[in-house]
One Martini backbone bead per residue (centre of mass of N, CA, C, O) as a GRO file, in nm:
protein
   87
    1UNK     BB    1   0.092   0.038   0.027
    2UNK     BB    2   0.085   0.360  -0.004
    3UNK     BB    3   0.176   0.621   0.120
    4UNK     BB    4   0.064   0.904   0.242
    5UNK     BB    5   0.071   1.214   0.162
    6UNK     BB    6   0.172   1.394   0.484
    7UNK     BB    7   0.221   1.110   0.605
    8UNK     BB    8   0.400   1.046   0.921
    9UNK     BB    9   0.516   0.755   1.128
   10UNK     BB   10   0.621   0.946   1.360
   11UNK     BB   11   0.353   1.089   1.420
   12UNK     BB   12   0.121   1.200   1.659
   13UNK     BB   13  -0.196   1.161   1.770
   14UNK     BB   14  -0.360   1.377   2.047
   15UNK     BB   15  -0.680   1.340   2.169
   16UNK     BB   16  -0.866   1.518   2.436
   17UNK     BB   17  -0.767   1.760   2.530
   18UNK     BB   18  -0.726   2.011   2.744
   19UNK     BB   19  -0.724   2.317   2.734
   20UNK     BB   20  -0.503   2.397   2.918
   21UNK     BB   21  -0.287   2.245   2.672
   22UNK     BB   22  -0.016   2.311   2.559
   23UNK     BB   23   0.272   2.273   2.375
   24UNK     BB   24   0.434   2.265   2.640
   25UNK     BB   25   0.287   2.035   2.795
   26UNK     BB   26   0.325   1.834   2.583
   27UNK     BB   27   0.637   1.830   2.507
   28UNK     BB   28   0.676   1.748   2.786
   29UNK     BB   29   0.506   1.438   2.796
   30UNK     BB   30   0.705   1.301   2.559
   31UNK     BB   31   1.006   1.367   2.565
   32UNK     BB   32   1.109   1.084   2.746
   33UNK     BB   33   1.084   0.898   2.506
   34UNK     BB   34   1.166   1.136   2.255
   35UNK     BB   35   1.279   1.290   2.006
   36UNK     BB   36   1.138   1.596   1.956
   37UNK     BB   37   0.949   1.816   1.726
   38UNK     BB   38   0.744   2.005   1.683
   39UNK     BB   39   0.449   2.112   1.869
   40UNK     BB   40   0.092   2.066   1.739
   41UNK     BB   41  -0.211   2.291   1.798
   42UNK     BB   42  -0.472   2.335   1.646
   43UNK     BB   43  -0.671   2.602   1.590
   44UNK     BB   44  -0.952   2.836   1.647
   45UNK     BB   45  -1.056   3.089   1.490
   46UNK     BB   46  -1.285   3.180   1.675
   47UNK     BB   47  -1.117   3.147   1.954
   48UNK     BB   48  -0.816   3.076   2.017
   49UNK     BB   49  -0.816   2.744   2.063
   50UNK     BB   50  -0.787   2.434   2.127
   51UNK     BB   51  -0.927   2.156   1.921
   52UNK     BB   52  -0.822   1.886   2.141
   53UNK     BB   53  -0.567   1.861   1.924
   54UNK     BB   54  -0.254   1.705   1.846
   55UNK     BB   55   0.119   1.694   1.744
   56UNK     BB   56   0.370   1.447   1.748
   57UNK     BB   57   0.712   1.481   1.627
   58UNK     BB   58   0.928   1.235   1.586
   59UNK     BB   59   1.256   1.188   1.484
   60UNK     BB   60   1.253   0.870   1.446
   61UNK     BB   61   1.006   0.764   1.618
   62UNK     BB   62   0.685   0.624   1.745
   63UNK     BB   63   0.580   0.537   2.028
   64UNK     BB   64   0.400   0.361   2.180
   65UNK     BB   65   0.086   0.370   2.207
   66UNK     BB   66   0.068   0.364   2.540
   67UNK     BB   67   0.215   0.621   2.588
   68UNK     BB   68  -0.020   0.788   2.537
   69UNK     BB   69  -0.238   0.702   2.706
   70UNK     BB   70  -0.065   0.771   2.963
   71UNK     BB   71  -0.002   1.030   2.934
   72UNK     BB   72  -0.292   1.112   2.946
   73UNK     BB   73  -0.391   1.006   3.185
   74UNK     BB   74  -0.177   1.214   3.357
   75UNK     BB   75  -0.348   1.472   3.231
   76UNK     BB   76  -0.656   1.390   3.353
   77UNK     BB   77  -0.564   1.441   3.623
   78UNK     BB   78  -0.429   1.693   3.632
   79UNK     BB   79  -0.684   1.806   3.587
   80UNK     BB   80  -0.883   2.094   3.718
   81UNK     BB   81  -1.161   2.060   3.473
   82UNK     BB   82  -1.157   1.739   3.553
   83UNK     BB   83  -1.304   1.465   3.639
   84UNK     BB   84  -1.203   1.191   3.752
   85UNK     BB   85  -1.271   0.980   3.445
   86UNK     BB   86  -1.325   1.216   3.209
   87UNK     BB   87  -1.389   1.233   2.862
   0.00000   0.00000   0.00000
């Protein structure tokens, strides 16, 4: 099967986010498991928050999807905006 163009087998998406999470608490949250490079929250041109969902594009590979699990696992622990275990 053909590679999609513009779809990098690195980049990790990663959806759900609480609003509080900006680019800089992603970028800290996966850096531990590999080097990344710049991290992506597209933006909602009407509120100019992000839209729930960024990428996080890792320079050699992207680590196991468990990591992700557990990564967005313990920053839904540690919203204050959300009781925990909602979705």
């Amino acid at each position: 099967m053909p590679e999609m163009q513009g779809v990098q087998k690195n980049t990790l998406y990663v959806g759900g986010l609480p609003e509080e999470v900006n680019e800089s608490i992603l970028h800290a949250a996966f850096i531990p498991f590999e080097d990344i490079k710049d991290v992506k929250t597209p933006l909602d041109q009407a509120t100019q928050k992000h839209r729930s969902f960024g990428f996080v594009p890792f320079l050699e590979r992207a680590p196991p999807p468990w990591i992700t699990w557990m990564v967005l696992s313990f920053m839904d622990v540690c919203s204050p905006s959300r009781p925990a275990g909602a979705h």
